[in-house]
Every structure is written in structure tokens, then in C-alpha cells.
Backbone bond lengths (Angstrom), bond angles and torsions (degrees), N, CA, C in turn:
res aa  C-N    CA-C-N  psi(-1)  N-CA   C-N-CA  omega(-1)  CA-C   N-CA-C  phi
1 X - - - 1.460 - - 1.532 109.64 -
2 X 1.142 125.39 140.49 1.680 134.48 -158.40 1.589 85.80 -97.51
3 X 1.260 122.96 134.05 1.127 140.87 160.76 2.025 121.62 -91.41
4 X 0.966 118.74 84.92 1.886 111.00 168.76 1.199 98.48 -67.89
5 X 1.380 103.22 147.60 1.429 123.63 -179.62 1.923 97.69 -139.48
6 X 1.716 112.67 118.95 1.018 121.04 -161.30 1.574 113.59 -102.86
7 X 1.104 124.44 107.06 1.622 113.39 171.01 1.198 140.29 -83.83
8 X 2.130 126.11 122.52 1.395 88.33 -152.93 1.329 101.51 -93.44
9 X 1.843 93.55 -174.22 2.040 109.38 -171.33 1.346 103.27 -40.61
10 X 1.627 87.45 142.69 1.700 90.61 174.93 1.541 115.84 107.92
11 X 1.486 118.07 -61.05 1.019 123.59 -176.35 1.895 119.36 -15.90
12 X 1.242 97.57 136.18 1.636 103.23 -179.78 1.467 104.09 -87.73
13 X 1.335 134.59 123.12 1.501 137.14 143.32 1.651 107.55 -91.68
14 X 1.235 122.14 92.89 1.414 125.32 161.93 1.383 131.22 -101.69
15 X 1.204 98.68 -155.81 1.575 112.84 169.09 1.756 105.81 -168.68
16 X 0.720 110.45 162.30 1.889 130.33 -167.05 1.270 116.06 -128.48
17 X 0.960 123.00 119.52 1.949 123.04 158.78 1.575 98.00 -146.85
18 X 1.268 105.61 -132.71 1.807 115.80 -150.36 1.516 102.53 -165.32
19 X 1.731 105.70 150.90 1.448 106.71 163.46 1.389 122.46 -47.37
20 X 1.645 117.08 -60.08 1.490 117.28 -177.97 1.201 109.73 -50.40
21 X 1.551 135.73 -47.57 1.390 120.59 -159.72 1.209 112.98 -87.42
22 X 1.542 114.38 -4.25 1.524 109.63 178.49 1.378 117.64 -111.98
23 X 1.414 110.78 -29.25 1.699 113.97 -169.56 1.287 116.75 -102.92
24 X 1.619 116.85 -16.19 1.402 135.02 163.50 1.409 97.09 74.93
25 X 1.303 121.28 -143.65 1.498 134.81 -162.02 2.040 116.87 -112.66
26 X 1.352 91.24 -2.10 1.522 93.67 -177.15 1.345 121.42 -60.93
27 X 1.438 122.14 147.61 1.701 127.00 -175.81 1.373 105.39 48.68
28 X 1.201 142.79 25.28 1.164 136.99 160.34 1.529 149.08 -55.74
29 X 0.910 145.37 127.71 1.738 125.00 -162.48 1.677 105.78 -102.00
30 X 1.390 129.67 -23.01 1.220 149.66 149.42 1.465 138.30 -85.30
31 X 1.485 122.45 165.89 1.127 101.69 162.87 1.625 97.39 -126.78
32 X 1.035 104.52 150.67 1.710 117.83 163.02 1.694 129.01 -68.60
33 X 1.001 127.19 138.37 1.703 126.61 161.47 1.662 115.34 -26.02
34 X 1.280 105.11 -27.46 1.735 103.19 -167.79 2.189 91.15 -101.99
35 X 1.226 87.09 -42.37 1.793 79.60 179.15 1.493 133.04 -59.50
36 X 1.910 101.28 -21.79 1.254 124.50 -177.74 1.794 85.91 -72.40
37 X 1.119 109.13 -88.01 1.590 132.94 -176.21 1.377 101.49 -19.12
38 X 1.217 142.89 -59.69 0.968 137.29 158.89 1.993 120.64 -52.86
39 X 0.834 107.62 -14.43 1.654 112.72 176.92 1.117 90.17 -68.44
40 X 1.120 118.45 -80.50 1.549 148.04 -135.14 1.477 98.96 -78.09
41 X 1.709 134.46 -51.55 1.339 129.87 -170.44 1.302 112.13 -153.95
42 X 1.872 109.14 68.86 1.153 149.28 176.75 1.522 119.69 -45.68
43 X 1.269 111.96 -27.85 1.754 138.81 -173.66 2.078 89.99 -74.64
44 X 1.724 132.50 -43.37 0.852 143.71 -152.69 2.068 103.33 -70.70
45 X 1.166 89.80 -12.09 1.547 115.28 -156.33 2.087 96.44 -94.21
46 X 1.509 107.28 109.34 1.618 97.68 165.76 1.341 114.61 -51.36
47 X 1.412 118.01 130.85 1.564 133.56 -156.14 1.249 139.75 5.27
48 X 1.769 95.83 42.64 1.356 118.51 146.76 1.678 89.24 94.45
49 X 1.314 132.95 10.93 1.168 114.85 -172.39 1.787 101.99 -125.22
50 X 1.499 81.75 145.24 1.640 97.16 -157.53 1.834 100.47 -138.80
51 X 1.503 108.80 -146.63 1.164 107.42 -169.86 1.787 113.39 -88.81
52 X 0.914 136.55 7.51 1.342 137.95 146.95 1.513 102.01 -51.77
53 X 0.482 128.21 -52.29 2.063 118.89 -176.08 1.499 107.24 -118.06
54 X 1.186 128.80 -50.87 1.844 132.87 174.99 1.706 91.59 64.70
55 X 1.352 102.88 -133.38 1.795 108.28 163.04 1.056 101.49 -111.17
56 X 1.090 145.82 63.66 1.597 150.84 143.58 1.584 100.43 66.57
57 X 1.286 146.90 -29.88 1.551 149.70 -118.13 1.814 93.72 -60.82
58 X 1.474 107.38 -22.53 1.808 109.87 -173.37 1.403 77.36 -38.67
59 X 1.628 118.02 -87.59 1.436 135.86 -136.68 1.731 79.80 -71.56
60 X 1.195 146.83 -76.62 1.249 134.40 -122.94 1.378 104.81 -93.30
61 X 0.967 129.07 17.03 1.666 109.66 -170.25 1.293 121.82 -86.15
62 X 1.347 129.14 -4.33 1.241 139.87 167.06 1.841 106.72 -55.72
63 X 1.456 96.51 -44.70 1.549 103.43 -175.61 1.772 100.82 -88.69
64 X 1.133 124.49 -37.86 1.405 110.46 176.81 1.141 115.66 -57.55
65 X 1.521 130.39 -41.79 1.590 131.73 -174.02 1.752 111.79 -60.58
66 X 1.363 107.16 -26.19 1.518 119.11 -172.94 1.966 85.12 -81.01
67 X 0.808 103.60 -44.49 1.785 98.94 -159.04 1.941 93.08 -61.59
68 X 1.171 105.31 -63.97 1.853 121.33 165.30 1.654 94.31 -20.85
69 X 1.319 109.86 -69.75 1.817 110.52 -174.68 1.773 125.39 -53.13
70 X 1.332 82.51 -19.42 1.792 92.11 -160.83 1.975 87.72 -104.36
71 X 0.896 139.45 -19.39 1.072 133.18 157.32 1.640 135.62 -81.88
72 X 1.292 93.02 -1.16 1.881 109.68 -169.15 1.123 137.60 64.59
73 X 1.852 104.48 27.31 1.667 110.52 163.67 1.423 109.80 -70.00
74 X 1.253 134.73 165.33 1.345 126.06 168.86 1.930 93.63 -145.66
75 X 1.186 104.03 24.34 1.578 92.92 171.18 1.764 103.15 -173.18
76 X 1.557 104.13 145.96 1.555 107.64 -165.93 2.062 95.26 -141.72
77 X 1.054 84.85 136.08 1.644 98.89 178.06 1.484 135.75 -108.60
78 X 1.238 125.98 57.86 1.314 138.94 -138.88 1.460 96.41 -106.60
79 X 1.754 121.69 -157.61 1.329 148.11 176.43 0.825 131.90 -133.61
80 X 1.374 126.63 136.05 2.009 135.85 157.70 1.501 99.74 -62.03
81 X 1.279 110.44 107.49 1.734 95.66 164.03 1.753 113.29 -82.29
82 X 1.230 114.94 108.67 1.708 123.11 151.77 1.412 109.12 15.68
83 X 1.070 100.07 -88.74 1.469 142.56 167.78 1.706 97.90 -21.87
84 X 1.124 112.73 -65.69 1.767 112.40 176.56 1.278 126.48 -77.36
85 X 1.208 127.04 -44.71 1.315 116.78 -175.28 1.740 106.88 -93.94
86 X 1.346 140.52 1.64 1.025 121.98 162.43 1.277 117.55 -112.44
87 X 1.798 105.71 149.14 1.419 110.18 -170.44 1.574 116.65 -79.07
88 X 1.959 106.53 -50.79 1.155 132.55 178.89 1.406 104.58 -110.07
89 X 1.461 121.41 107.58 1.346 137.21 159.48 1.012 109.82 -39.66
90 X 1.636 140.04 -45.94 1.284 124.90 -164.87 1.150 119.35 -110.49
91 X 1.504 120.69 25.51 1.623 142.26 -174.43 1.377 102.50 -126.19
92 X 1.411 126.37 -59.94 1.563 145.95 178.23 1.293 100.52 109.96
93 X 1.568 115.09 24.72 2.141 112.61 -162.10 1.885 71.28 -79.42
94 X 1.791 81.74 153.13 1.578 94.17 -176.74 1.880 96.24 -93.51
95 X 1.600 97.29 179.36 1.321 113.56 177.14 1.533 120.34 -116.87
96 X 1.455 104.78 92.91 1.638 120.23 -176.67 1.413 114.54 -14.49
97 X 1.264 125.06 -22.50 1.502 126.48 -171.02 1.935 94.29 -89.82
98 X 1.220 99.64 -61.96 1.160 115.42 -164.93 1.735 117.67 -45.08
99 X 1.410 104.89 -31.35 1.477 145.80 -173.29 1.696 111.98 -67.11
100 X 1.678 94.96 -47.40 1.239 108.88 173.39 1.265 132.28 -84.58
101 X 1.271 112.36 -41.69 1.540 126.32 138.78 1.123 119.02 -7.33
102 X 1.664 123.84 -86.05 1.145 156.97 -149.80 1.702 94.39 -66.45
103 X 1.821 106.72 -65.48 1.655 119.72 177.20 1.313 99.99 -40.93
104 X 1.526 116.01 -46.62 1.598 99.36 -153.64 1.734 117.43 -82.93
105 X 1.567 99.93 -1.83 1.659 92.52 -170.08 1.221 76.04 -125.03
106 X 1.219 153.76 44.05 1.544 138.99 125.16 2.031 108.26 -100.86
107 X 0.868 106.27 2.78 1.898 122.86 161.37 1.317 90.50 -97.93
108 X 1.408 137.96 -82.41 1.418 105.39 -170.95 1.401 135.55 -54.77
109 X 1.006 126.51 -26.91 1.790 141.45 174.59 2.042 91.74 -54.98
110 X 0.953 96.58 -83.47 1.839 111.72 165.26 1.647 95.57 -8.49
111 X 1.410 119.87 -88.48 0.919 126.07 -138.98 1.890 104.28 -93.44
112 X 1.365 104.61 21.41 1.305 115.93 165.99 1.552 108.73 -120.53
113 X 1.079 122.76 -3.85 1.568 130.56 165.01 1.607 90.90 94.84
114 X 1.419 142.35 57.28 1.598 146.85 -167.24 1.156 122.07 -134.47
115 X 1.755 116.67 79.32 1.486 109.24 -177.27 1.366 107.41 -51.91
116 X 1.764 118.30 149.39 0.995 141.29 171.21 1.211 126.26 -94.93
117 X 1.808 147.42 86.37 1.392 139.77 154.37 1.357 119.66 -71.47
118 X 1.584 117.98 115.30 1.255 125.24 -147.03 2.072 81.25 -117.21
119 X 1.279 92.65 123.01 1.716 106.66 161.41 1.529 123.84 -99.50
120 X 1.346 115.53 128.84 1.606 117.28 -178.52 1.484 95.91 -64.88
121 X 1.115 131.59 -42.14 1.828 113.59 -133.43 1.730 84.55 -145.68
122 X 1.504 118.52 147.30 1.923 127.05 -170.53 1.347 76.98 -163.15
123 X 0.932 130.11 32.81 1.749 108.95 168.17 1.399 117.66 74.04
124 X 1.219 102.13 36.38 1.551 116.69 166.13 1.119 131.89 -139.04
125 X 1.328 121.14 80.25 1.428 122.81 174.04 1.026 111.20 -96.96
126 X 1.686 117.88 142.84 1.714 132.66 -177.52 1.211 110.87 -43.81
127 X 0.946 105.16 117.18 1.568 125.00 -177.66 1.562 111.29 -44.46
128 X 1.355 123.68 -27.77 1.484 126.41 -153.12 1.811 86.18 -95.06
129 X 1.352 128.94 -31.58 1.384 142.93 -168.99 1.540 95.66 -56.24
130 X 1.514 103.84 -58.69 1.609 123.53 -171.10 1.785 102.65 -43.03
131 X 1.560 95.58 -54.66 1.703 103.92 -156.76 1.792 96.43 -81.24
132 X 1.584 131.44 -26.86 1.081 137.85 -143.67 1.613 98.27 -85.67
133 X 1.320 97.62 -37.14 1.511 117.54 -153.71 0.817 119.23 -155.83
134 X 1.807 137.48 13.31 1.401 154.14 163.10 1.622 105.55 58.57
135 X 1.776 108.33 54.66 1.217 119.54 152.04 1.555 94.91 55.20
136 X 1.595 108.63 -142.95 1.411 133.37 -136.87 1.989 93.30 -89.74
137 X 1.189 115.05 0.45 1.562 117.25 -178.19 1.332 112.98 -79.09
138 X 1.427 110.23 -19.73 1.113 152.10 -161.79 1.785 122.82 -82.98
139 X 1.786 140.31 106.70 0.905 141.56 -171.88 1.461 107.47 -79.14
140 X 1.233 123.20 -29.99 1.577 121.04 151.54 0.984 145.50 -41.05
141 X 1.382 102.21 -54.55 1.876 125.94 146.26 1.382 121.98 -18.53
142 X 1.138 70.37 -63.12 2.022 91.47 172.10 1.434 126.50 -47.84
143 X 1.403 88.99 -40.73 1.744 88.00 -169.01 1.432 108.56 -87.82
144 X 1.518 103.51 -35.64 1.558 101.74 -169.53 1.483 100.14 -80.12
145 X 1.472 131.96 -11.56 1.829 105.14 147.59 1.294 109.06 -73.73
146 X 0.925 148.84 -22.58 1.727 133.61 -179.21 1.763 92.10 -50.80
147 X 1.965 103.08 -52.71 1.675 94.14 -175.96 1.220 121.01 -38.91
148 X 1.520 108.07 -64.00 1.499 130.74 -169.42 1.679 105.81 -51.73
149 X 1.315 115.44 -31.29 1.706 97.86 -177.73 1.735 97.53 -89.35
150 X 0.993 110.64 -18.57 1.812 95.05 -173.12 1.419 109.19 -80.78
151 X 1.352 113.36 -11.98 1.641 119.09 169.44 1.628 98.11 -84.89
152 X 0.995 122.88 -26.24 1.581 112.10 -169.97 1.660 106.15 -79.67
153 X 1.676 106.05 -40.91 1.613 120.13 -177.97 1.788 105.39 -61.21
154 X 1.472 96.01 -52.48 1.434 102.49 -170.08 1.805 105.55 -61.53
155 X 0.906 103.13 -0.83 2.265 91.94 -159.81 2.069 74.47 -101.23
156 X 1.642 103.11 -63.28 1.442 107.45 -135.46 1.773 103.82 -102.49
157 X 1.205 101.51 -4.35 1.735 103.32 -170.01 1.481 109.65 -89.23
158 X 1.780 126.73 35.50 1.062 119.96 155.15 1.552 99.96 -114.19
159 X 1.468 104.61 -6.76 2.311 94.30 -176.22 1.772 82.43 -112.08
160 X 1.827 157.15 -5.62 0.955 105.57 -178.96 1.424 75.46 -141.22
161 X 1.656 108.08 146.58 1.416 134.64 -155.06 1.947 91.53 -93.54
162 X 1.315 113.58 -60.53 1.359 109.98 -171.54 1.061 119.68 -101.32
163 X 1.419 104.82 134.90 1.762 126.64 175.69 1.243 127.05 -118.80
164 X 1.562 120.09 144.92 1.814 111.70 174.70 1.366 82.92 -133.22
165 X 1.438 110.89 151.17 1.240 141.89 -177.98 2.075 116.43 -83.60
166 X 1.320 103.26 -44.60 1.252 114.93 173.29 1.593 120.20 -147.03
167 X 0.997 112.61 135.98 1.814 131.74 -174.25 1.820 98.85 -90.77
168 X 1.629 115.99 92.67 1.282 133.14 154.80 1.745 96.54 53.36
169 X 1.341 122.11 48.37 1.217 136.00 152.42 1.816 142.27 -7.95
170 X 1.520 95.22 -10.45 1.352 116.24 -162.68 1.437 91.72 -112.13
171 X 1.316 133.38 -19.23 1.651 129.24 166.40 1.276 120.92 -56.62
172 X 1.697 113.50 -34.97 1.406 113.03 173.73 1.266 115.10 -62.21
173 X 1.508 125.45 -76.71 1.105 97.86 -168.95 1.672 128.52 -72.77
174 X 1.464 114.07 -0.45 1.428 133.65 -178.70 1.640 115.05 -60.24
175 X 1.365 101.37 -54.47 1.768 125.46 -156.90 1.783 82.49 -101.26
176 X 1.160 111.68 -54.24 1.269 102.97 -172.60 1.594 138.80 -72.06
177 X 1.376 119.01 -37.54 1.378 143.56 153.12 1.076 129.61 -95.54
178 X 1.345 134.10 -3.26 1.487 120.01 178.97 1.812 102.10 -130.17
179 X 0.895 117.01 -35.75 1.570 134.24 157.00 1.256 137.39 -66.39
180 X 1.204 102.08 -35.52 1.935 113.00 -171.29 1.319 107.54 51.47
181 X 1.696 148.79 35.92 1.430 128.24 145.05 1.513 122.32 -94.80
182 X 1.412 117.85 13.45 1.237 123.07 171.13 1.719 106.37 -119.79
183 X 1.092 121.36 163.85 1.356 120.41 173.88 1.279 101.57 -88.44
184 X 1.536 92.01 162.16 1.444 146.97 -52.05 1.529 121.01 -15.06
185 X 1.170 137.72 0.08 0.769 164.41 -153.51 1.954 113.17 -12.89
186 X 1.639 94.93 75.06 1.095 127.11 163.75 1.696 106.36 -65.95
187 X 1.076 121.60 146.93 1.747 144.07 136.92 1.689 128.82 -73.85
188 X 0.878 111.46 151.14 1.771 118.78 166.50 1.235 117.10 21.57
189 X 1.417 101.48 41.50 1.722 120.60 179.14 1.785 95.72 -85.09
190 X 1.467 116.87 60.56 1.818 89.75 -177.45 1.727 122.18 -66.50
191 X 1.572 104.94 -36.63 1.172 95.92 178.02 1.220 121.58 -53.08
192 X 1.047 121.05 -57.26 1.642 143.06 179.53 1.558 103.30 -26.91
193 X 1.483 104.31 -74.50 1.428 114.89 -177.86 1.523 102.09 -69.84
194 X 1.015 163.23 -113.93 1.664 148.53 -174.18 1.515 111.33 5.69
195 X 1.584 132.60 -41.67 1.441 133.67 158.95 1.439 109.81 -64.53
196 X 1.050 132.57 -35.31 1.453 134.51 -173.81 1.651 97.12 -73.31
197 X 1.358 117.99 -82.32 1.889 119.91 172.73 1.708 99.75 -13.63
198 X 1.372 121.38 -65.35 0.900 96.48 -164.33 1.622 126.73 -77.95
199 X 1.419 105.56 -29.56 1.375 115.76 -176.97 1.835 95.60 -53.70
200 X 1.694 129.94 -56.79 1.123 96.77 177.81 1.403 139.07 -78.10
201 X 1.355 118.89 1.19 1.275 117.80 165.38 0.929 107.71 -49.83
202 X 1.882 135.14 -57.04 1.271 150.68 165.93 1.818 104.11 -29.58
203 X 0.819 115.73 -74.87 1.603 113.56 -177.10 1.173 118.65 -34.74
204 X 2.004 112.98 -48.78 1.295 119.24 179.01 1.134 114.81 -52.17
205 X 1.602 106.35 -55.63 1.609 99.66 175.31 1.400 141.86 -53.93
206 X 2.191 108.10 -25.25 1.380 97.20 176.55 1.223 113.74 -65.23
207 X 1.520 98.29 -28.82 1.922 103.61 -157.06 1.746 109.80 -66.61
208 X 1.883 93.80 -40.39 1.730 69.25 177.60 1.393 130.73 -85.37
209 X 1.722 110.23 -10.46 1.431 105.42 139.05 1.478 162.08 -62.53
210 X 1.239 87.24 -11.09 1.862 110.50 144.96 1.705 114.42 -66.62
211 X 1.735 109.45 -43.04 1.323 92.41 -155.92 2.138 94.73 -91.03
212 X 1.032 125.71 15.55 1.029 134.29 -135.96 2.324 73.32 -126.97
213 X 1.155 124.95 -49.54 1.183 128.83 -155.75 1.882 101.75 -106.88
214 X 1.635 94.35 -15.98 1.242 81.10 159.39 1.699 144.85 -96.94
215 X 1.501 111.30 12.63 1.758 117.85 127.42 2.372 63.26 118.16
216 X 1.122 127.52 -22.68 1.030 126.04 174.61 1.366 130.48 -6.65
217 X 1.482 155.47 111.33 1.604 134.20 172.76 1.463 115.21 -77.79
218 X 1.159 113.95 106.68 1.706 106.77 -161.94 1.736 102.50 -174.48
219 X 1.198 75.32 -177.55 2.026 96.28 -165.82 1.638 101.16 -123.07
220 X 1.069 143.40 159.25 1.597 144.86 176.96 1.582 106.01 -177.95
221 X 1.482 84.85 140.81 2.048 108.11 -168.84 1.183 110.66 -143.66
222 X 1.374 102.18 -161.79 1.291 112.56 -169.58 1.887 95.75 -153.28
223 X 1.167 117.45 131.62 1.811 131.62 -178.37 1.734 101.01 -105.34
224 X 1.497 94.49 91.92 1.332 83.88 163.40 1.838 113.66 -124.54
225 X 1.021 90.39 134.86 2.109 113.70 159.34 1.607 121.65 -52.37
226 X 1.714 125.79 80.27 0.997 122.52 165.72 1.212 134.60 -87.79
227 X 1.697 118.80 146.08 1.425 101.97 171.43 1.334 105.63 -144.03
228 X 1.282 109.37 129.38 1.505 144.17 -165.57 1.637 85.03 -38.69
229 X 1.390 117.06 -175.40 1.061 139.36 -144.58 1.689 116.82 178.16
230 X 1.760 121.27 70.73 1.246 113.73 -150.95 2.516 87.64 -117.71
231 X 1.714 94.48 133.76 1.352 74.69 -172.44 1.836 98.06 -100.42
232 X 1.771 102.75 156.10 1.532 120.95 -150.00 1.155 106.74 -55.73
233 X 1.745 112.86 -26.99 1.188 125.48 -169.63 1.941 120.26 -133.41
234 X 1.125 116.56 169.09 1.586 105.87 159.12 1.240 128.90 -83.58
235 X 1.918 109.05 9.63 1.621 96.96 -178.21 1.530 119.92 -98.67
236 X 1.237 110.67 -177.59 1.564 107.79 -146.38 1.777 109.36 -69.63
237 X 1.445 108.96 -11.85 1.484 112.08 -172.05 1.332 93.94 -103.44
238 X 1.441 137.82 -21.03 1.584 98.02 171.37 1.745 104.07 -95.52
239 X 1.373 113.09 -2.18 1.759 95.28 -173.17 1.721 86.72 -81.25
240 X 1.231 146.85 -23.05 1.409 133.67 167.38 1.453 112.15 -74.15
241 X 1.258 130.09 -25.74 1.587 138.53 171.50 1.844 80.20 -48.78
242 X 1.534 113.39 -98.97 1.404 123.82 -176.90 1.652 105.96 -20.47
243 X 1.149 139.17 -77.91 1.396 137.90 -165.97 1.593 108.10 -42.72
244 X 1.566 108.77 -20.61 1.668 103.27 -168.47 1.530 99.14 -95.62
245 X 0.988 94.06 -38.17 1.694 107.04 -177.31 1.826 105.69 -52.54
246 X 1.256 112.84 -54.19 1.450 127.93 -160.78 1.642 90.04 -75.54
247 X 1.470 117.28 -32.72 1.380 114.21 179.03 1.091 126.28 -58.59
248 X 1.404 109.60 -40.76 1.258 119.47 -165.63 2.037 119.21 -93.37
249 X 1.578 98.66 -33.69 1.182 111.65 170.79 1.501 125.80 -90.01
250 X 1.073 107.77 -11.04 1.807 110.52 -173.91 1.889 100.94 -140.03
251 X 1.288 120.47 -25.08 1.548 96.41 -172.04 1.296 91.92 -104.46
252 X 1.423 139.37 -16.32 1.678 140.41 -171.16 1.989 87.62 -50.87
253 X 0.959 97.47 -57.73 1.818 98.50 -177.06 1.510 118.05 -88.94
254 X 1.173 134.40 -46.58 1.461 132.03 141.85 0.919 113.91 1.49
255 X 1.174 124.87 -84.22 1.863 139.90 -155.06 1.295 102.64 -68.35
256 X 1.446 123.91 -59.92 1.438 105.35 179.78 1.406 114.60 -64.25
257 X 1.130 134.59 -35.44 1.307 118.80 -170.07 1.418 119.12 -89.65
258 X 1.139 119.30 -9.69 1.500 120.56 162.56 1.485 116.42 -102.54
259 X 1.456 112.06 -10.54 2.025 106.92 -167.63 1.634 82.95 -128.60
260 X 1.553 123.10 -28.75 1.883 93.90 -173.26 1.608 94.86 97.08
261 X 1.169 142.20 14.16 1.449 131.04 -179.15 1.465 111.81 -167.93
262 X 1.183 98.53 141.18 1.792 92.98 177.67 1.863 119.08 -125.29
């Protein structure tokens, strides 16, 4: 017996990626954590290919949004990279190139029928932030993304309705400080990374209280990456093993963004 399965109005058919993996490093005024990382230890990269080419989308997206149309996505969830649209890091003044960029492939998305979810943060913060001021450990950090999203809200938050603040947030300090397979790619940094969780929870919150005060018509979140937390046994040290684990990896960001407290 043939089963229809009905979707109602509205429904999103998308797809998702990111500034870095799609627009790479071209016309840029910065470089990012992932553009450095790739400078520096290029071999780290599946077959060596990184942001020098990415999938081209800088140059091609006029033709990708048509391909999106002709297949029946009608919505794509990507990123502002940092790195591109601002000129002065420690002002948030944007960068005329970056500006145009940004305008011109949210007119094409538009004019291919392609809602736009625009993400502040994919795991790329300006590289010079990292070395200047040790990135996301950092209460500075903080503020100058509050800059960076109120330049992003103020330019683009009357043509695109939805926003997320951070792309699965728990990789930074995870992959990056306690692991070492992400850059900087420190190990058994716990303090480090436990100051970082929180510092960006902190960010999330200015930004969507920026985008929340800036009178904006729109939606704004937060993308986070959970993973369950099951303990090996029923005795009392691994069901608290599990509670710390789940604490630290899934409610550190959880709680604030659904209860307001961490």
C-alpha cells in the first residue's frame, strides 16, 4: 500500500553550511582561526583543500541559489564570517567589500525564492583576537562580538528575518582546548575551556540582546551539538560520572538558553 506523506505550508527544505567552508578566504581584510590553521598545517585539511578555494560560493552563488531553486530548497542556513564584514575589530565599523558581498548574496537568495538563516559565529574567530587576547577566554572578545553582531543586525536585519548567534558552541572549547583536533589545538586545558563555555554563553546573550533592542522583525538562537550522557552502570559513581558529563557538555549551554541561567 503506497503511503503520501503531506507537508504543511511553509515547510523548510534546506541545506546548511558556513562562511569558511563555502566562501574561503577571498577579498578578505582578516584572517580567521580556521584560515590561519590551514596556513600554518595544511596536511590537517582532507586533501589538502581548505579556504583558498572552499566551494567557491564567494564567486558562484548567483548560480548555486538557481541550482537550490531548481531542486526545491527554498531555504539555506549559512554565516557572516567576522573576518569579512568587519573593517576595525575593535569598533565593529564594517568593511565596504565585505558589506557588498554579504548585500549581494542575500539579493540573490531573495530573488531565487531562499529563506536566509544567517549565523554570527562557525568557529571562526579573527585570528589576531585569538593571539591579541586569547580569543574566546577573553571578556573583550565578548564585547567586540556584541560590536560585530550589531553591525551585522544594523546593515542586514531588515532583508533577513532569522538569526543564530553560535554554530554548536561546545567544539571550541571541546576540539580546541581539551582535545587538541581543532585549533589552537590545545589539550587538558579545563580551566581554559570552562572560561571559554561561559564567556560565550555571555556573547550569546549580548548579541541577542542587541538583536532583541534593535526594534528588528526577526527570530534569533543559538545551534547547539548535544550528546546524551548514559551512565555504564546503576551505581552511584557512574550515574554522577553521567550528571557531570551531561553538565558540562549539554546543560553548560542548555540552561542558559532555555532557563536564562547557568
Amino acid at each position: 500500500m503506497e503511503t503520501k506523506l503531506t507537508f504543511p505550508s511553509g515547510f523548510w527544505w534546506g541545506a546548511a553550511s558556513s562562511g569558511p567552508q563555502t566562501e574561503g578566504w577571498f577579498g578578505k581584510r582578516h584572517e580567521n582561526v580556521m584560515d590561519k590553521w590551514y596556513r600554518v598545517q595544511r596536511n590537517d585539511f582532507f586533501n589538502g583543500v581548505g579556504p583558498d578555494v572552499a566551494s567557491d560560493f564567494y564567486h558562484k552563488y548567483p548560480e548555486d541559489f538557481k541550482l537550490f531553486r531548481e531542486i526545491g530548497l527554498n531555504s539555506f542556513r549559512t554565516s557572516i564570517q567576522w573576518s569579512r564584514l568587519i573593517r576595525d575589530l575593535e569598533t565593529g565599523e564594517p568593511d565596504p567589500e565585505g558589506v557588498r558581498f554579504y548585500r549581494d548574496m542575500i539579493t540573490a537568495a531573495k530573488e531565487n525564492g531562499i529563506e536566509l538563516i544567517l549565523n554570527l559565529h562557525h568557529f571562526d574567530l579573527p585570528d589576531e583576537l585569538l593571539e591579541k587576547y586569547g580569543g574566546w577566554e577573553s571578556k573583550h572578545v565578548v564585547d567586540l562580538f556584541e560590536k560585530f553582531a550589531k553591525t551585522a543586525f544594523g546593515l542586514f536585519g531588515d532583508d533577513v528575518k532569522y538569526w543564530t548567534t553560535f554554530n554548536e558552541p561546545m567544539v571550541i572549547p571541546e576540539a580546541g582546548y581539551l582535545y587538541g583536533f581543532h585549533y589552537p589545538k590545545y589539550s587538558g586545558k579545563g580551566k581554559e575551556a570552562a572560561q571559554i563555555v561561559y564567556n560565550i554563553n555571555l556573547a550569546s546573550a549580548k548579541a541577542i540582546r542587541a538583536f532583541r533592542e534593535s526594534g528588528k522583525d526577526g527570530e534569533i538562537g543559538i545551534i547547539l551539538n548535544l550528546t546524551p550522557a548514559y551512565p555504564r552502570s546503576d551505581s552511584r559513581e557512574d550515574t554522577e560520572a553521567a550528571r557531570l558529563v551531561d553538565g558540562f557538555f549539554n546543560r553548560s549551554y542548555l540552561d542558559p538558553a532555555v532557563k536564562g541561567e547557568l
